[in-house]
C-alpha positions as CSV (number, residue, x, y, z in Angstrom):
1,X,-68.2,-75.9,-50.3
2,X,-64.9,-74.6,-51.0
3,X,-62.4,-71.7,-49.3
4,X,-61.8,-68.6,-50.9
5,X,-59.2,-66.2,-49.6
6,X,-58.9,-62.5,-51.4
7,X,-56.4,-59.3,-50.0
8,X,-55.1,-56.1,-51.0
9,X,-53.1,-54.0,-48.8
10,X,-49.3,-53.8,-47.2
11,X,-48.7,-57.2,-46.6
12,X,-47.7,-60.1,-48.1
13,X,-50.4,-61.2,-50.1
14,X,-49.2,-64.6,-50.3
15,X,-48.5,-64.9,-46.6
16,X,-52.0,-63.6,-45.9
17,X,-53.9,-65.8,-48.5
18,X,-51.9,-68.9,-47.2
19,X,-52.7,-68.7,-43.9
20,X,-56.3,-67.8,-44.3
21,X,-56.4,-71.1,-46.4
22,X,-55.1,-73.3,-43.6
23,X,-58.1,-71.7,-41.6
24,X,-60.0,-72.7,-44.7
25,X,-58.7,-76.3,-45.5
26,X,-62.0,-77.8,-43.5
27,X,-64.2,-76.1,-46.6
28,X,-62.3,-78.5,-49.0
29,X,-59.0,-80.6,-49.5
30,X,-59.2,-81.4,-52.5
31,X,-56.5,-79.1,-53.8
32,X,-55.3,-75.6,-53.4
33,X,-53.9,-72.8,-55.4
34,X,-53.0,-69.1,-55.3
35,X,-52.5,-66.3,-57.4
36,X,-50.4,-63.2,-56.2
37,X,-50.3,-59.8,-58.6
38,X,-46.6,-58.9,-58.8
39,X,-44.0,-56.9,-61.4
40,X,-47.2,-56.3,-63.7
41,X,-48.1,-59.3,-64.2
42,X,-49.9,-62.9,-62.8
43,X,-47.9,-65.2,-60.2
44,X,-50.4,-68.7,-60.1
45,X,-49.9,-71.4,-58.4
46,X,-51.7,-74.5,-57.7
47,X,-51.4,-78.3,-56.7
48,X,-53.9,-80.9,-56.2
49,X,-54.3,-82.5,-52.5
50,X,-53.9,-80.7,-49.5
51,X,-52.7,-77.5,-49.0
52,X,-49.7,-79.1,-47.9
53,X,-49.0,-80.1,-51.2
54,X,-48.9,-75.6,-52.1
55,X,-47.2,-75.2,-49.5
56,X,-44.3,-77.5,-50.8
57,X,-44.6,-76.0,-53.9
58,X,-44.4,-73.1,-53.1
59,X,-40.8,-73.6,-51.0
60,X,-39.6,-75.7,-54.2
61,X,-40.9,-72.5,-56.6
62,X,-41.3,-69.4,-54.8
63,X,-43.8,-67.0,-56.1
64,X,-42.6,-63.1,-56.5
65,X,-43.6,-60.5,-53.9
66,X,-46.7,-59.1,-54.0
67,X,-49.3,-57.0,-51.9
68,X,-52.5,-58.5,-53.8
69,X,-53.6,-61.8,-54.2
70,X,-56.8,-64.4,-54.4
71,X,-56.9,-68.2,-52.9
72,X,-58.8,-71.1,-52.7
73,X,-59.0,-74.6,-51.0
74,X,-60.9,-76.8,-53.1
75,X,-63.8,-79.4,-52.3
76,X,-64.4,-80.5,-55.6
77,X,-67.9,-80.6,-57.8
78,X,-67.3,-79.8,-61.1
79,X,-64.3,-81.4,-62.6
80,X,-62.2,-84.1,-60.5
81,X,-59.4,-82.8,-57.9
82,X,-56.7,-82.7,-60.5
83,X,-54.0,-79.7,-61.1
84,X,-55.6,-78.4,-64.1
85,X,-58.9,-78.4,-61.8
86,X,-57.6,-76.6,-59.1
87,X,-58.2,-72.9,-59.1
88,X,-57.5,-70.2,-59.4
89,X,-58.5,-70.2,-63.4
90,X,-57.1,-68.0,-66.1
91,X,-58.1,-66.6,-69.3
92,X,-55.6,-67.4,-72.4
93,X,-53.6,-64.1,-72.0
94,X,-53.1,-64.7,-68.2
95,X,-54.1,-61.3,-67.0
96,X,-57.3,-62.5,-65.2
97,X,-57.3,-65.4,-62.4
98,X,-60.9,-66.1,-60.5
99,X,-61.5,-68.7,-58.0
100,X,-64.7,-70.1,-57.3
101,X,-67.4,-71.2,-55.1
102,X,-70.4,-73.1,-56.0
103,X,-72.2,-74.3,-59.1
104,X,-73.0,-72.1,-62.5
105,X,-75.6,-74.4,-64.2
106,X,-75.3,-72.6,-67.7
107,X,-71.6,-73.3,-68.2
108,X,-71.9,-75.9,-70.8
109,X,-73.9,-73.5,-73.1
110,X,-71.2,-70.8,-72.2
111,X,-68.3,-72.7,-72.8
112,X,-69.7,-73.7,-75.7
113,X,-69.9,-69.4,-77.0
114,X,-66.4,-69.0,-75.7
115,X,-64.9,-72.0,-78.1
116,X,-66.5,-70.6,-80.5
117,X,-64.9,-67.2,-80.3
118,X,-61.6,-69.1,-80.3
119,X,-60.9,-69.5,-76.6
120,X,-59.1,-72.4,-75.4
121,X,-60.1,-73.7,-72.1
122,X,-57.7,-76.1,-70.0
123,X,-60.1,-77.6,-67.5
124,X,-63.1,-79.3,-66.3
125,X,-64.5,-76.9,-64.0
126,X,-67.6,-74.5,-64.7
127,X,-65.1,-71.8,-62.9
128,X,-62.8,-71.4,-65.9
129,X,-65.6,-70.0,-68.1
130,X,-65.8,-66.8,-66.0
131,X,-62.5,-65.9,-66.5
132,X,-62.8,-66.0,-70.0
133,X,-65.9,-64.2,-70.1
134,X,-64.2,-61.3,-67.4
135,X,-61.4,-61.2,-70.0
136,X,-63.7,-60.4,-72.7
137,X,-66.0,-58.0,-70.7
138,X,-62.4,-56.0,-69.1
139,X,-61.5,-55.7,-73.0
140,X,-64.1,-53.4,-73.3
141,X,-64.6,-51.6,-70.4
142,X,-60.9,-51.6,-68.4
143,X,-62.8,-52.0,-65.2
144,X,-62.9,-54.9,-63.3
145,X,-65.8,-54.7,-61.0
146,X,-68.1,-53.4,-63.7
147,X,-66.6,-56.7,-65.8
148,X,-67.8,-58.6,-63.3
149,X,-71.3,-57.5,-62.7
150,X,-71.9,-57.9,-66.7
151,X,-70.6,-61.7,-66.6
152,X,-73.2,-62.0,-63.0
153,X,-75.9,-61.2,-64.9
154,X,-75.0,-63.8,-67.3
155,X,-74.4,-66.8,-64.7
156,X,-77.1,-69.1,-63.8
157,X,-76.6,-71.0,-60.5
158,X,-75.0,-70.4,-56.8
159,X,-72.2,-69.0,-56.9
160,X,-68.5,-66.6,-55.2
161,X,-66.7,-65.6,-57.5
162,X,-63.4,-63.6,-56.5
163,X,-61.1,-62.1,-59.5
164,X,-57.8,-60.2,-60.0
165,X,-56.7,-58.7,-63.1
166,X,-52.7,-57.9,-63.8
167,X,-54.0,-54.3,-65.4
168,X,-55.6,-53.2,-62.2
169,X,-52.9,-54.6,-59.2
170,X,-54.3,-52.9,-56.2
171,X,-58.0,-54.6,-56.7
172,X,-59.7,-57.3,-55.6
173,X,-63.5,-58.2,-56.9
174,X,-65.8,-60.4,-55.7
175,X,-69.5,-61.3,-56.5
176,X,-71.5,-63.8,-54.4
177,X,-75.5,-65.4,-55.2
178,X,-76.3,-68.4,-52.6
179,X,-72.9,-68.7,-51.4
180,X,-71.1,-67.4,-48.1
181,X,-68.8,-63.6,-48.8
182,X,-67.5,-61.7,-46.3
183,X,-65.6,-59.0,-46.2
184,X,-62.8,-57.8,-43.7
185,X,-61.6,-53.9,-43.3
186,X,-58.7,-53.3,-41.6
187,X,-56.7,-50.2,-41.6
188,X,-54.9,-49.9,-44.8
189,X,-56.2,-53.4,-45.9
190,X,-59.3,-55.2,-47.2
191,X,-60.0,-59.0,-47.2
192,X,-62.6,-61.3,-48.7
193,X,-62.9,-65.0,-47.6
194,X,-66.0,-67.8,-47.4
195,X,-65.5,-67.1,-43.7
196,X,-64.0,-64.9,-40.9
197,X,-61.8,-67.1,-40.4
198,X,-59.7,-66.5,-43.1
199,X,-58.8,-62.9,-41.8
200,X,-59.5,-62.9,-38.1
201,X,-56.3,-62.5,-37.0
202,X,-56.1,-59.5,-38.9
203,X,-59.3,-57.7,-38.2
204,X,-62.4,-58.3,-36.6
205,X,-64.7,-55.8,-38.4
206,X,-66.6,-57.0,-41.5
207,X,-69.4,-56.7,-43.9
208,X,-72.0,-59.2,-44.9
209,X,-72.3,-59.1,-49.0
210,X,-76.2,-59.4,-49.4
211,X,-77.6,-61.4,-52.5
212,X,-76.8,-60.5,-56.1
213,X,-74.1,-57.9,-55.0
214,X,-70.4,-57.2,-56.2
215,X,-68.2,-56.0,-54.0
216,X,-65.0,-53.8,-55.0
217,X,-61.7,-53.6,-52.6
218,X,-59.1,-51.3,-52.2
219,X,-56.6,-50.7,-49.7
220,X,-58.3,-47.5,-48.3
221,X,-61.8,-49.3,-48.4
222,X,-64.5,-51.3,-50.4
223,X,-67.6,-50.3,-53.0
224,X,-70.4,-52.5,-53.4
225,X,-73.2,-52.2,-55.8
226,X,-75.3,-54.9,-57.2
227,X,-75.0,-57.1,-60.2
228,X,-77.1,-53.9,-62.0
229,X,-74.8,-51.7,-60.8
230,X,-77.1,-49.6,-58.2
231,X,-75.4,-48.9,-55.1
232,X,-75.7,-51.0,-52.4
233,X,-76.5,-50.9,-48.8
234,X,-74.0,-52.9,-46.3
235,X,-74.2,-54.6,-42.7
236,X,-71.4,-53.9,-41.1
237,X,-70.7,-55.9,-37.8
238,X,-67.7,-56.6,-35.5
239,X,-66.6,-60.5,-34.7
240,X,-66.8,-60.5,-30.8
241,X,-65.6,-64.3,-31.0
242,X,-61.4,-65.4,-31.4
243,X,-59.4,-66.7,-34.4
244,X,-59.6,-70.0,-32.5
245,X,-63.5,-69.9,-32.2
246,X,-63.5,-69.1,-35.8
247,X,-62.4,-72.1,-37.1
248,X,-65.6,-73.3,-36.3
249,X,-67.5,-70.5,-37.4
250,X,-68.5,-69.1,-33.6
251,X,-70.2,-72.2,-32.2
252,X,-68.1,-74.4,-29.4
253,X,-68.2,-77.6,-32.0
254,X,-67.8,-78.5,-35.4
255,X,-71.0,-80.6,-35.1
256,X,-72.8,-76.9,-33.6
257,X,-71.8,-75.6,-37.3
258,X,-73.1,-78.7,-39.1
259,X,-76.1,-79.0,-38.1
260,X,-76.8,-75.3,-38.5
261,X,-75.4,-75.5,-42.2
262,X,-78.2,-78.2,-42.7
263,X,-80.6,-75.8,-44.8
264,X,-77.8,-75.0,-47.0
265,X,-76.2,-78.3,-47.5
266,X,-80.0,-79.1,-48.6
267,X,-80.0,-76.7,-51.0
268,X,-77.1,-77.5,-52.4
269,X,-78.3,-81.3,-53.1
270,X,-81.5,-80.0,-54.8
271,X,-79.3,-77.3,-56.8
272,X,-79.1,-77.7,-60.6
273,X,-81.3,-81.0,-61.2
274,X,-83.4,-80.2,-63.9
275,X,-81.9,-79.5,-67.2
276,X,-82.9,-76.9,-69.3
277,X,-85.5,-79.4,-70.9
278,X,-87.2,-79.8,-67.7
279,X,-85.7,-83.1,-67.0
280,X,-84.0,-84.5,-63.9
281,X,-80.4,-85.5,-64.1
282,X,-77.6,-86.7,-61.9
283,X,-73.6,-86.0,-61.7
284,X,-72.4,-89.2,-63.6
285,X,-74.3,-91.5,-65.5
286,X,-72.8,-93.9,-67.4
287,X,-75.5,-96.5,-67.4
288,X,-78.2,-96.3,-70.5
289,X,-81.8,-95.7,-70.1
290,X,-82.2,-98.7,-71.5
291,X,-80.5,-100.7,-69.0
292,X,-82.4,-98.7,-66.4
293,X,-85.4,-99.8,-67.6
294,X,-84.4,-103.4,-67.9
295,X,-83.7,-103.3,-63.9
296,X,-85.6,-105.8,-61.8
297,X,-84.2,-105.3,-58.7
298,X,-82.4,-102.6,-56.7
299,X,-80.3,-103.0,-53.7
300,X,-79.3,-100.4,-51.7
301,X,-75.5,-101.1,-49.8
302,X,-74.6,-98.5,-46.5
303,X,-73.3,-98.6,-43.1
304,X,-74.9,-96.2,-40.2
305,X,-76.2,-93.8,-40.9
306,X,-76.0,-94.2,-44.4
307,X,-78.1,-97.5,-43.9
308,X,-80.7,-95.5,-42.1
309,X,-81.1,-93.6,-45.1
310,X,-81.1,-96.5,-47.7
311,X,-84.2,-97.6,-45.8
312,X,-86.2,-94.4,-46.2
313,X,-85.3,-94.3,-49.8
314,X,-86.8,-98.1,-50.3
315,X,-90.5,-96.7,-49.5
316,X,-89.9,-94.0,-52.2
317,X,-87.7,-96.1,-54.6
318,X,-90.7,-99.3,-54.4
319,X,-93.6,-96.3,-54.4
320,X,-92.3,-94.1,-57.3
321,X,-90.8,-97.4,-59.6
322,X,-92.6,-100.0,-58.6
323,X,-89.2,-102.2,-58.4
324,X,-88.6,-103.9,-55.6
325,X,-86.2,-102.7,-53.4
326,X,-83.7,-104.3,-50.4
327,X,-81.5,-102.6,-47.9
328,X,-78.1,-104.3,-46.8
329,X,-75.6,-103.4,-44.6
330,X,-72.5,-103.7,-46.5
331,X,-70.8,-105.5,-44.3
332,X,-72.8,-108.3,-44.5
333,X,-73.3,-107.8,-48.1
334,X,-70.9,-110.3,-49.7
335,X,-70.9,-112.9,-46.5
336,X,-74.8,-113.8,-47.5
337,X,-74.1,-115.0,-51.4
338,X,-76.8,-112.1,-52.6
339,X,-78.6,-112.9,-55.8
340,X,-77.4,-110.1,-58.3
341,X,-77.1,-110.4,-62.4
342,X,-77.1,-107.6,-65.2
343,X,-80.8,-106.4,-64.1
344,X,-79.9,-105.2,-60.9
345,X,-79.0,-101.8,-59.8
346,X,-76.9,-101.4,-56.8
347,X,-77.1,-98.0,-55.0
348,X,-73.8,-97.7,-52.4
349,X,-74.3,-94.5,-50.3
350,X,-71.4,-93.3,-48.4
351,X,-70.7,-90.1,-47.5
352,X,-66.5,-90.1,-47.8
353,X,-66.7,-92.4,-50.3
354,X,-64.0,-94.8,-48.7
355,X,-66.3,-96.6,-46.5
356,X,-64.4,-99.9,-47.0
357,X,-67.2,-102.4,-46.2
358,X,-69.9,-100.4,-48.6
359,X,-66.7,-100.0,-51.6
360,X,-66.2,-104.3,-50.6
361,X,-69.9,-104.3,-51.5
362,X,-69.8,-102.3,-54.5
363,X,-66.9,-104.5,-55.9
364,X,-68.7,-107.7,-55.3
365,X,-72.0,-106.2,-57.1
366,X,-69.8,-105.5,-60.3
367,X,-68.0,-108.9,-60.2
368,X,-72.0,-110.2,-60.7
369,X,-72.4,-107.8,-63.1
370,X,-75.1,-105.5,-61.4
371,X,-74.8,-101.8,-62.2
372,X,-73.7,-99.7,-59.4
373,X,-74.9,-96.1,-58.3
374,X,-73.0,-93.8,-55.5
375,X,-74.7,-91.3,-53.7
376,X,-71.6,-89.7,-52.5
377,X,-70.1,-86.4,-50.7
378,X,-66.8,-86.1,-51.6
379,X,-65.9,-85.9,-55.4
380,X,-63.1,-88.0,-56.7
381,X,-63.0,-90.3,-53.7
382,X,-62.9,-94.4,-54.5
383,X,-66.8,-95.7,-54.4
384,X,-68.1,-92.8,-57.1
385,X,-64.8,-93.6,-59.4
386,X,-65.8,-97.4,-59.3
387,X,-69.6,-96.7,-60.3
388,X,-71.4,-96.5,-63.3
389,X,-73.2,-93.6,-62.1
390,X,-72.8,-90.9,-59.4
391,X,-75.1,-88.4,-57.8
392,X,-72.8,-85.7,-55.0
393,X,-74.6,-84.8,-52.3
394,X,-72.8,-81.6,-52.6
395,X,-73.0,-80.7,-48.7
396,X,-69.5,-80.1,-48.0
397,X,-66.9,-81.5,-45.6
398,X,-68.2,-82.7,-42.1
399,X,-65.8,-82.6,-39.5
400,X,-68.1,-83.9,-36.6
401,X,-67.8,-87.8,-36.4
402,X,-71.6,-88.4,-35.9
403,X,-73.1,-87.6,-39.1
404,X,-75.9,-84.7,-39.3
405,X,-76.1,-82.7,-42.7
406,X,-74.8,-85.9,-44.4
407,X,-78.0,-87.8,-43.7
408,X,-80.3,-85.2,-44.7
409,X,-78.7,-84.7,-47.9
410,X,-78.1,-88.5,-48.5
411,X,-82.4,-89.0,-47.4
412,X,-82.8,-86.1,-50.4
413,X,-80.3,-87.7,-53.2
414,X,-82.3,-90.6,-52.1
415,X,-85.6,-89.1,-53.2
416,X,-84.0,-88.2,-56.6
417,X,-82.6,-91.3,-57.4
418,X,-86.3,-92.3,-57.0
419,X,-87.2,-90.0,-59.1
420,X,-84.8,-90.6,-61.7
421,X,-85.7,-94.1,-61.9
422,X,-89.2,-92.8,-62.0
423,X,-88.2,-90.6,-64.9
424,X,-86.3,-93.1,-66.9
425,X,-88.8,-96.0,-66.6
426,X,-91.6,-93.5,-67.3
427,X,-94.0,-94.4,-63.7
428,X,-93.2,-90.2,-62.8
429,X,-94.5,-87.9,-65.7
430,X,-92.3,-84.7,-65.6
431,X,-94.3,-82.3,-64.2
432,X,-94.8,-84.5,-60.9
433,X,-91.3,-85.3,-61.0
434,X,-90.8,-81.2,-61.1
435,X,-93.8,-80.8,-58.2
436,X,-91.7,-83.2,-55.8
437,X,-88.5,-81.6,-56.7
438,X,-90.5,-78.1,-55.5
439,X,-91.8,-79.8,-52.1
440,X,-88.1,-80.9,-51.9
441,X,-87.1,-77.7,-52.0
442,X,-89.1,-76.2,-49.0
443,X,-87.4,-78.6,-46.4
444,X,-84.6,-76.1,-46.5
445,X,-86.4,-73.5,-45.1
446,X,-88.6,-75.9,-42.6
447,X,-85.2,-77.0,-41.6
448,X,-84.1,-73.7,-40.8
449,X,-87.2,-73.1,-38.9
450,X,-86.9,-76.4,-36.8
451,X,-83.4,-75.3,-35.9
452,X,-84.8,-71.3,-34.6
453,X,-86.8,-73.6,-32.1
454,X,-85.0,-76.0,-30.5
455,X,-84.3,-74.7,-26.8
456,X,-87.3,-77.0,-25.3
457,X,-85.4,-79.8,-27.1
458,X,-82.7,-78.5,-25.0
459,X,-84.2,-78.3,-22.1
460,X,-85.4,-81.6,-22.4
461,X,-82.1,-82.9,-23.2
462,X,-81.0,-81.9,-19.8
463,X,-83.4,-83.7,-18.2
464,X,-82.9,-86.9,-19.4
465,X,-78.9,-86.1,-19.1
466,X,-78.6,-88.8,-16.5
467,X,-80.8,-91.9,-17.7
468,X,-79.2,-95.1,-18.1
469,X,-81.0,-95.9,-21.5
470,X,-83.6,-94.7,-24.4
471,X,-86.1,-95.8,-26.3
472,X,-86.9,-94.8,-29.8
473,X,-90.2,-95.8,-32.1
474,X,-91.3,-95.0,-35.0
475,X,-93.3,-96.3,-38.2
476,X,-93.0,-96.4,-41.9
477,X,-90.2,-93.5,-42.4
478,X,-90.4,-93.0,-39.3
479,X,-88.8,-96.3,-38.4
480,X,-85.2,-95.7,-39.7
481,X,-85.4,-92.2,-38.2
482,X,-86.3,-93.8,-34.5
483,X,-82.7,-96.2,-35.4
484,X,-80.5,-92.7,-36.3
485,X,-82.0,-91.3,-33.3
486,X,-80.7,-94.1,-31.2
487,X,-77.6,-94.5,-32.9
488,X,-76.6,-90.6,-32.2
489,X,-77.5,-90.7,-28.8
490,X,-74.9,-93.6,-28.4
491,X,-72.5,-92.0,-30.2
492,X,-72.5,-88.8,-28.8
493,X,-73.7,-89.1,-24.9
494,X,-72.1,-92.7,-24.9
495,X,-76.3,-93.8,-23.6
496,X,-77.6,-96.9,-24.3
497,X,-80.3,-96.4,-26.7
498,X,-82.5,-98.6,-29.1
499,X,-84.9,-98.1,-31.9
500,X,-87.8,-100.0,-33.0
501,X,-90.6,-100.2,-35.2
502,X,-93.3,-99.3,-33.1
503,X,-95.7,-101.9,-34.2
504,X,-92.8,-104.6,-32.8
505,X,-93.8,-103.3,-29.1
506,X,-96.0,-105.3,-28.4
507,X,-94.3,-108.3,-29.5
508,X,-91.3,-108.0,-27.2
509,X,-90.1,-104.7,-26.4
510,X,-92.4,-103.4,-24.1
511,X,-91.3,-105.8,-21.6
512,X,-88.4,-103.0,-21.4
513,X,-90.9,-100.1,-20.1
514,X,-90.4,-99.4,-16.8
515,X,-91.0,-96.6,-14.2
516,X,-89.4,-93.3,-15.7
517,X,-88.2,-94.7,-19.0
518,X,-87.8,-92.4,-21.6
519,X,-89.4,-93.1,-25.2
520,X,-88.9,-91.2,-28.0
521,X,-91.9,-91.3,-30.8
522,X,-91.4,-90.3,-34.0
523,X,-94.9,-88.9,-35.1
524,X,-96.3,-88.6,-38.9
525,X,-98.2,-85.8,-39.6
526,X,-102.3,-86.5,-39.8
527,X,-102.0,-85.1,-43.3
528,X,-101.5,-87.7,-45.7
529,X,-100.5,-90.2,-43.0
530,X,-103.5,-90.4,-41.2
531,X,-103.8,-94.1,-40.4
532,X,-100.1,-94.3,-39.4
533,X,-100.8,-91.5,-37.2
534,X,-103.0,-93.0,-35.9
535,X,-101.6,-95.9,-35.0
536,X,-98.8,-94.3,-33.5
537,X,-100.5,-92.8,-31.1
538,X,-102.2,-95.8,-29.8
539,X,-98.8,-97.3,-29.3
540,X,-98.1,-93.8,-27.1
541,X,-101.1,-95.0,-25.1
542,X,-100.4,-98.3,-24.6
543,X,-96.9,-96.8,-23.1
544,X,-99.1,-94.4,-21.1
545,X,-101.0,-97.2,-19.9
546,X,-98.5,-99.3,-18.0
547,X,-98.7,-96.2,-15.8
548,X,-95.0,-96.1,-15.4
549,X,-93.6,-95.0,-18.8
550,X,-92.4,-91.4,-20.0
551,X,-92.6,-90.6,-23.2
């Protein structure tokens, strides 16, 4: 997730862009950059870090005066958060600048045509390949927006891409596939951004960019037409909600929006995985298949709610490699003298990826001479540099304290570390390896329908507002889930809550049922699951049957 910032009008374009980023700097902070059209030519600017590192750049080096410009705030996937990284990108001749949001999986093969043709790329990033292409296409055309509909049709991926071109200084362009656009229309000015945000102090009536469509802005108004070049039919809507509100995209709490950008940050886990030979791949591997197959044992490191995950990835790891797998919490980790050597494989999932206790763990693996793996969110950060291989969860920043998109996405990088092992060690054949990845890919949608029904979740929620304590069972997957569910409930209504495997409640726990305590049951579907269904709900009864228990 990363925040993009376009305008064209009266204004300051640098003042504008700037203080849309800072609305912004929540969809990455990994580093920041501008360009502003001025005196017929390209102004750039860009700094890795904060935007506060910009901003003192741009005091030390002021930028000329200009009424159009592009930004972006940077959380990083392709490419580490260095200065050549940072966007915006620009072709050799420095007439075209483009800042980026999401993933083009065809890049390499791209890049490849463009070096060829005697380009010279500077970075990392997939991003700086579509400014060399628009270069090219603008050569040839001396239009932006139809440039940019020709390089669409081109790119493979999810993607925003907004682009300014010295030769046409009153334009902005901007394309979008799977990834946020919106456009702001004020009077005399236009604005793109990943989110109201950026421009809500500015105007409150915008347009939704649909799929596959490029949008055109002027200060008098904008065009939009899809990547063929048809025209194209726009929602317009007015933001009834403040600039404050904004920041958190119209819902009362940052952890509102997270959860609700759960189908997304899904889709972005599952989004580029299998190659163009049909294989599955990771981020960063820097461990041999060889070595992979060699592994005897894997040990998965985490703390929280990453630990809830590591123990639903054990049943798929042990089902789908037939390795044995263990689950530590890293802070225990090193205290215990674990038994590690050259055939293990250490998986550390952290979602910052400066969890000290799970990067404590990691350094202790290595000093045995295991191999580490990081399933990680945030690119560049400590555990996933001190790994031999790295699969990003790609779900963008989370602001909330108690982690919700994070798990989900860590539970599916899970699954396709699995897989990988699967794939590597030859126990998954590609085709089921490619019919999981396709079930995988369905939970974003399911997700998004769970979410359109929770009210009597809601409502139940505010029944149970002023209990003194919770219980949560579940079984098999189910198990870890019943341990996050406790876990949130303590750290967001400050309740005492427990889980437990619901096959310990007999031997303990449901000494703890009393008149009017709630229990919360995590159910497996009959399909598939039928005997742990089935013995679920026999634990339900057996509740039921003390005569005193609500579950």
């Amino acid at each position: 997730m990363c925040g993009i910032v376009g305008y064209v009008g009266s204004q300051s374009a640098l003042d504008v862009v700037v203080a849309g980023l800072k609305r912004l700097e929540y969809r990455g902070y990994d580093s920041a950059g501008v360009a502003v059209l001025a005196d017929g030519g390209l102004a750039p600017a860009k700094r890795a870090g904060k935007l506060v590192n910009l901003e003192k750049e741009l005091s030390e080096r002021p930028l000329p005066t200009g009424t159009t410009g592009i930004g972006h705030t940077r959380w990083a996937t392709h490419g580490g958060p260095t200065d050549a990284n940072a966007h915006p990108h620009l072709d050799n001749a420095g007439r075209v600048a483009v800042v980026h949001n999401g993933i083009i999986e065809n890049f390499a093969s791209l890049r490849a045509e463009l070096e060829e043709r005697g380009h010279r790329l500077a970075s990392e990033t997939d991003t700086e390949v579509v400014a060399h292409l628009l270069a090219e296409e603008f050569s040839s055309c001396a239009d932006l927006a139809e440039a940019m509909r020709l390089v669409c049709r081109r790119l493979e991926g999810a993607f925003t891409l907004v682009a300014v071109h010295a030769d046409e200084p009153d334009v902005v362009v901007g394309a979008r596939r799977n990834s946020p656009l919106v456009v702001g229309v004020g009077d005399g000015e236009s604005f793109l951004a990943s989110d109201v945000a950026a421009f809500i102090a500015h105007t409150r009536e915008a347009i939704e960019l649909g799929q596959d469509q490029v949008v055109e802005l002027r200060r008098d108004g904008v065009t939009v037409t899809g990547f063929d070049g048809s025209p194209a039919e726009v929602r317009a809507y007015h933001v009834d909600w403040d600039a404050s509100a904004a920041e958190k995209g119209g819902y009362d709490y940052f952890m509102l929006k997270e959860i609700a950008e759960q189908p997304k940050a899904v889709a972005d886990t599952l989004l580029g995985r299998i190659d163009g030979s049909g294989s599955l791949r990771l981020d960063e591997v820097r461990i041999s298949a060889a070595e992979l197959r060699e592994t005897d044992k894997v040990v998965i490191v985490a703390c929280g709610t990453a630990f809830h995950a590591g123990l639903i990835a054990k049943y798929a790891i042990e089902h789908w490699t037939r390795i044995p797998c263990e689950v530590e919490l890293a802070s225990e980790f090193r205290y215990r003298d674990p038994i590690l050597d050259q055939q293990t494989l250490v998986i550390a999932i952290s979602q910052s990826g400066e969890t000290m206790d799970t990067l404590m763990a990691l350094r202790h693996a290595r000093e045995q001479g295991a191999k580490v793996l990081a399933i990680c969110n945030t690119n560049g950060s400590t555990i996933p540099r001190e790994s031999d291989a790295v699969l990003y969860t790609h779900a963008g920043p989370e602001i909330a304290v108690a982690s919700t998109k994070a798990f989900l996405t860590q539970l599916v990088a899970c699954y396709l570390v699995a897989l990988y092992l699967g794939q590597v060690r030859g126990t998954k054949w590609g085709d089921e390896i490619r019919a999981v990845i396709r079930d995988l890919s369905h939970i974003s949608g399911e997700v998004e329908q769970v979410l359109r029904t929770m009210e009597p979740v809601r409502e139940l929620a505010r029944s149970l507002a002023d209990k003194n304590t919770v219980l949560f069972l579940g079984r098999h997957v189910g198990y870890p889930v019943a341990l996050e569910g406790a876990l949130k409930l303590k750290e967001l209504a400050y309740m005492h809550a427990e889980g437990f495997a619901a096959g310990e409640l007999k031997h303990g726990p449901i000494a703890l049922i009393e008149e009017d305590l709630p229990v919360v049951v995590v159910v497996p579907s009959p399909r598939g699951r039928s005997v742990l269904h089935d013995k679920i709900v026999s634990n339900i009864q057996e509740i039921r049957a003390r005569g005193r228990g609500r579950s």
